[in-house]
N, C-alpha and C positions, 0 to 999 in steps of 0.2 A: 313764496316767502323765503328771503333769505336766511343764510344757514352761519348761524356763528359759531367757531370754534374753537377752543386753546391752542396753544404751541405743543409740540411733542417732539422727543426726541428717540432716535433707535438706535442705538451703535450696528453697524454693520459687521463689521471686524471685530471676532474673536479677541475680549480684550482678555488673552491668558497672561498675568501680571509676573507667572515664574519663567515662563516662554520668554517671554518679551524682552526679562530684565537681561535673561541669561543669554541671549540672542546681542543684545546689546555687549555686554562684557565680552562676548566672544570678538566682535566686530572691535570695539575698544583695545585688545590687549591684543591684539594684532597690531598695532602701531608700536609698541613695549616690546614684543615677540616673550610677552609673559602669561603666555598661554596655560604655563605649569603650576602656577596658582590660582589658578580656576578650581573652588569646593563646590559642595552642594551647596552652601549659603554666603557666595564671595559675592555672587552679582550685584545684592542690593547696597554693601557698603561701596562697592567699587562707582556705579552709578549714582551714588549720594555722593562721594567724593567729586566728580567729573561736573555736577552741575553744582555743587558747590564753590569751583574753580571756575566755574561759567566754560568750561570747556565743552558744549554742548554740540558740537557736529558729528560728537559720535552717539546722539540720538537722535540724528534726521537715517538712522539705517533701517528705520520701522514705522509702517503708514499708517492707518487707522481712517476707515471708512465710514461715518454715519448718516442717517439721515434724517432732515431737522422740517417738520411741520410749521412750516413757519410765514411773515408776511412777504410781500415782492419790496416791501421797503428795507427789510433787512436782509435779506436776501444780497442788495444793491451795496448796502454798506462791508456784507463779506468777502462781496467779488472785491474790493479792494486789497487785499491777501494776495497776491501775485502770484504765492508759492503754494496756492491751493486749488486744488480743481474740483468744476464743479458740472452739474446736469440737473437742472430744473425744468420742473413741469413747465412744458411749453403751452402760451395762450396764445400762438396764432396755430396749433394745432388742436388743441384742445375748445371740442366748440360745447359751453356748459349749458346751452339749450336742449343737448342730446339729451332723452335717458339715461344715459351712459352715466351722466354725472348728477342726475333727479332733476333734471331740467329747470335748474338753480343755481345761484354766486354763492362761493362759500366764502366767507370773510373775517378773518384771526379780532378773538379779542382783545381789543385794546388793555397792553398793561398797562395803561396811563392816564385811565380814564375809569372814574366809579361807575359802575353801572347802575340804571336807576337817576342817574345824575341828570341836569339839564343839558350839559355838553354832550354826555354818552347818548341820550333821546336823538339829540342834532345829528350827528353822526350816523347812529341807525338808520333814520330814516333817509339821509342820504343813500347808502349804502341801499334800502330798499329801492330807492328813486331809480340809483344805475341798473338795478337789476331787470327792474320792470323798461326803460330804456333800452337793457343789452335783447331781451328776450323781443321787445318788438322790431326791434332792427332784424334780430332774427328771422322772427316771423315773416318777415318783407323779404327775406332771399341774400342779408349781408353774410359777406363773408367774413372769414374770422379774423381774418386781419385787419379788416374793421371794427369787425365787434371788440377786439383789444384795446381800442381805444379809448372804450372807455373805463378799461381799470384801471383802480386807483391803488394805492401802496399798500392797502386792506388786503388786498384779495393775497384768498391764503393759496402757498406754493410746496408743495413736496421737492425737497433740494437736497439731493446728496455731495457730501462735502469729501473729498480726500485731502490729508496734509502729512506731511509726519509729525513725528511725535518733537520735533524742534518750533517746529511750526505751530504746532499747539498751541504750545508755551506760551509761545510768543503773540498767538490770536486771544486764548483764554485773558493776558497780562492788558491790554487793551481793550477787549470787548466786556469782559466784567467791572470795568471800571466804572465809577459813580459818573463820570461823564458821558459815557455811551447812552446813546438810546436807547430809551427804556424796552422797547422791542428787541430789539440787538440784543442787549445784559441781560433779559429774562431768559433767551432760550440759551444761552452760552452759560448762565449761569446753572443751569439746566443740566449741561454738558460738562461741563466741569466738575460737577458734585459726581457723575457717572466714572470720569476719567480718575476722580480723587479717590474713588471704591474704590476702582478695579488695579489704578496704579497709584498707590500712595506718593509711593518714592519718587514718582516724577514730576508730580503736581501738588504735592505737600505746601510747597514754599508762596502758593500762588492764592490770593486773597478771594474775598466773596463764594467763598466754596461755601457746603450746604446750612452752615448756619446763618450764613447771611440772606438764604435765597429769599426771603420772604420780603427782605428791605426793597425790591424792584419793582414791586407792587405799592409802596407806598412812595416812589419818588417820582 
């Protein structure tokens, strides 16, 4: 029986928001050589100033690791980021007829689709159809780089993402946008509300943060 599940997100990297800022300021006021104004509460105006002026490349000096539960179709639309690295669960290694994995597909649920619906039924039962397809090819001796062929942009992927904190920005300012796919906006929107906890001051100014998250679901 196929196994459906939501998107999740984990940050990896310590997001400590006093570290980070004051890590930032220090890297910043090295271009000034005004090191000597550095308090214990100077980093977050100084960093508010900096991206205020859109002078933002003195906060690609700090990365931030997470990792996102998520589809192979969004997944496909992240690797477009150029400036972000990534390592995903691989499916010509990963053989899901093993134990290992409950001898099962596991497949993200559709944010775009009501469950209980006539479309979402269509879909399931597809998604059932590959499974029982990938596991008989199994059974017959394919390998796994056959058996990939038959997933489809459902099948869920463990992906860890690296960017800096400019790169962020600049992914969250596109990927929560009402035009991204719904897939794409749910989990970033996701990510964003986490990035907007832990660092206000860097992600304040960026829209669909956590009061909107709920809007991705109904569009």
């Amino acid at each position: 029986m196929v196994k459906i599940v939501s998107p999740n997100i984990e940050v990896i990297t310590p997001l400590d928001g006093d570290y980070i800022l004051k890590h930032l300021e220090r890297c910043a006021r090295n271009c000034y050589k005004s090191e000597d104004k550095i308090t214990a509460d100077s980093a977050q105006k100084m960093i508010k100033k900096l991206i205020d002026l859109g002078h933002e490349a003195m906060i690609e000096h700090f990365s931030v690791t997470v990792k996102l539960t998520t589809d192979v179709g969004a997944y496909k639309d992240l690797t477009r980021h150029r400036h972000a690295s990534f390592a995903i669960e691989s499916t010509r290694f990963c053989n899901y007829s093993k134990g290992k994995y409950g001898n099962e597909l596991t497949f993200m649920k559709p944010s775009n689709m009501e469950e209980g619906s006539d479309i979402y039924n269509i879909w399931y039962q597809a998604m059932a159809d590959i499974e029982k397809h990938y596991l008989s090819m199994a059974a017959k001796g394919a390998a796994v780089d056959q058996l990939r062929m038959l997933l489809p942009h459902s099948t869920k992927a463990d992906v860890f993402m690296t960017a800096n904190l400019r790169e962020w920005r600049h992914i969250f300012k596109l990927r929560c946008a009402p035009a991204t796919h719904p897939s794409v906006r749910e989990i970033m929107t996701m990510l964003l509300n986490e990035f907007r906890s832990q660092l206000p001051v860097l992600f304040d100014d960026i829209p669909y943060g956590k009061e909107n998250a709920l809007d991705t679901a109904a569009e």
